[in-house]
C-alpha positions as CSV (number, residue, x, y, z in Angstrom):
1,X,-12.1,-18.2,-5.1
2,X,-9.9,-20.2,-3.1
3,X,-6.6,-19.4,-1.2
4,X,-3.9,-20.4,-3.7
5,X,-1.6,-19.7,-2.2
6,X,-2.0,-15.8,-1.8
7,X,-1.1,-14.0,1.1
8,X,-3.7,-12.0,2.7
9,X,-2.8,-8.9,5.3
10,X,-5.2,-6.7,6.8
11,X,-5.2,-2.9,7.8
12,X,-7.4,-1.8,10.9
13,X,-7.3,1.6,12.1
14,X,-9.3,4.1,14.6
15,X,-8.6,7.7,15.0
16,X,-9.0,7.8,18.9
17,X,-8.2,5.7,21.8
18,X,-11.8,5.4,22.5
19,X,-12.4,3.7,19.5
20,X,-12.0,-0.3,18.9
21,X,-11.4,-2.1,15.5
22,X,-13.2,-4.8,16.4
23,X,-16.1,-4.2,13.9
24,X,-14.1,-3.3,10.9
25,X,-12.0,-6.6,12.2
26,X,-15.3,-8.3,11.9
27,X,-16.4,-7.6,8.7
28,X,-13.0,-8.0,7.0
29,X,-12.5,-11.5,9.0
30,X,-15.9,-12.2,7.0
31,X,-15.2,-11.1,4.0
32,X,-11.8,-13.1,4.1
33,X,-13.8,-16.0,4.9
34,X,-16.9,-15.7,2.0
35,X,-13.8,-15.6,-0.2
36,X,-12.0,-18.9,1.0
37,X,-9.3,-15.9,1.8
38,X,-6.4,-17.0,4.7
39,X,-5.5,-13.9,6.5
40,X,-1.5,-14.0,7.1
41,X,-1.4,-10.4,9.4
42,X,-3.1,-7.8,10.8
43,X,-1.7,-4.6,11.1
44,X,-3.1,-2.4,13.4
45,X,-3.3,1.0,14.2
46,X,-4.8,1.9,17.3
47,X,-5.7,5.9,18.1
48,X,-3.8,6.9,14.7
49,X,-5.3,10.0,12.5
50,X,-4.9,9.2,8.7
51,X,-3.7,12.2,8.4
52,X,-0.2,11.4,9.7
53,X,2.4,10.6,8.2
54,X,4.1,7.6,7.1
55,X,6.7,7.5,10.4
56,X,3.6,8.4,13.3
57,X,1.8,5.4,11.2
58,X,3.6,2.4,12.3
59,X,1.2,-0.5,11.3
60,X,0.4,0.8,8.1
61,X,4.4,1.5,7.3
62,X,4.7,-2.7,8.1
63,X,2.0,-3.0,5.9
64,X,4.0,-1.3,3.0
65,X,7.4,-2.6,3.3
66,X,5.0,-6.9,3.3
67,X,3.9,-4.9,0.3
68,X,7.0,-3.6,-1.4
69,X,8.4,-7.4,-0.2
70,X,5.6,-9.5,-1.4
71,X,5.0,-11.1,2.0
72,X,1.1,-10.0,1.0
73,X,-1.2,-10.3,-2.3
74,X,-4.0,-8.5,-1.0
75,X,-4.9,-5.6,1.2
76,X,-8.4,-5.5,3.0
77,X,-9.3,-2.8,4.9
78,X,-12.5,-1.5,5.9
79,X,-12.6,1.6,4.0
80,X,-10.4,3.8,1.7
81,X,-10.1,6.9,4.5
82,X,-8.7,3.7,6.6
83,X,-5.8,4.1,4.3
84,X,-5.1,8.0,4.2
85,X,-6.8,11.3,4.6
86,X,-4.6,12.9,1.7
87,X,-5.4,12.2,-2.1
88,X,-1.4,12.5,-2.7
89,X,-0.9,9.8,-0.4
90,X,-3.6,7.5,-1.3
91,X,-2.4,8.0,-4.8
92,X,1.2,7.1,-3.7
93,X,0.0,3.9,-1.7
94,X,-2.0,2.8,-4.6
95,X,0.6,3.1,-7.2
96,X,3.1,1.0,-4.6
97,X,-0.3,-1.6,-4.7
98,X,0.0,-1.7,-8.7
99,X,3.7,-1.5,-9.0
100,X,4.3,-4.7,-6.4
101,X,1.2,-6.6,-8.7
102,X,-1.0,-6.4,-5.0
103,X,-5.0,-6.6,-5.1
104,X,-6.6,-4.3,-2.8
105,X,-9.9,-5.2,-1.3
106,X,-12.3,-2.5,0.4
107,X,-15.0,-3.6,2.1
108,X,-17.7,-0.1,2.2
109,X,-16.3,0.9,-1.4
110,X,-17.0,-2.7,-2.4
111,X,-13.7,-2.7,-4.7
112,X,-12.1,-5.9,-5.2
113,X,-9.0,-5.8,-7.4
114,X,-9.0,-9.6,-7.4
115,X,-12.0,-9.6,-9.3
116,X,-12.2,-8.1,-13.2
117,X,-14.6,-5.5,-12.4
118,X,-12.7,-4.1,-9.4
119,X,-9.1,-4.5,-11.9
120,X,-11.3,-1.8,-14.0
121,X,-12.1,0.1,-11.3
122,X,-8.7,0.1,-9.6
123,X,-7.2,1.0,-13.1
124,X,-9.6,3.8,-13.6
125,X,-8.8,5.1,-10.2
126,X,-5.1,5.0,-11.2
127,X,-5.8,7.6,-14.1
128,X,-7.4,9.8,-11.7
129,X,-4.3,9.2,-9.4
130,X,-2.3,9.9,-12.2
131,X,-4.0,13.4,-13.5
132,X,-4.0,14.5,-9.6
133,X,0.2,14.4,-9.6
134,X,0.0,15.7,-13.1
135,X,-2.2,18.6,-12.0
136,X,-0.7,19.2,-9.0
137,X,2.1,21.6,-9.0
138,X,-0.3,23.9,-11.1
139,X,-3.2,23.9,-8.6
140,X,-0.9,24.9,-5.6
141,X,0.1,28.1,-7.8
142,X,-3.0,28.8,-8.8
143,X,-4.4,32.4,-7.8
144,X,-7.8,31.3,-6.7
């Protein structure tokens, strides 16, 4: 598939400072390039827990303003925990993917939105997305 035209960003991130990117950098780079992909950015976030919020996150919040802007198509990032430690979140950030009409691209999961099989996929995690806010307020007052 070639470039078109499509605006490619990627998202790097380690937990520590004693960690690099480098290799998920490498293997996105890669992946970009199998798939005639131009990547426009990089957003990186160096010695950042997924766990954080949005605001102690400030690569990935860049990341979802070129989202919510269109200044990118397609997210690549190594790995869905590269995204977010929370379901709730990654639910949010994937429904911001759908609603803005962005592909996501993860390179362990092997999903590819820009593909039909990964569109299924991506759509099928969207239902599960969607029963977890359902289902939410009535687990956190459950009496387990």
């Amino acid at each position: 598939m070639g470039d078109g035209g499509v605006q490619r960003g990627i998202h790097l991130r380690v937990s520590t400072g004693g960690q690099t990117v480098e290799n998920q950098r490498q293997a996105l780079i890669e992946a970009a390039t199998h798939r005639g992909w131009r990547v426009v950015e990089e957003f990186v976030d160096n010695g950042v827990r997924g766990a954080n919020g949005r605001d102690k996150r400030p690569a990935f919040d860049r990341l979802r303003k070129a989202v919510t802007r269109r200044k990118v198509d397609v997210v690549a990032a190594w790995s869905v925990d590269r995204l977010g430690r929370s379901l709730q979140d990654l639910a949010g950030f994937l429904g911001e993917l759908n609603g803005a009409g962005c592909d996501l691209y993860l390179e362990r999961q092997v999903v590819d939105t820009t593909t039909p099989d990964g569109r299924a996929l991506f759509q099928m995690l969207g239902v599960f997305a969607e029963f977890e806010r359902a289902t939410a307020p009535r687990s956190g007052t459950s009496s387990d």
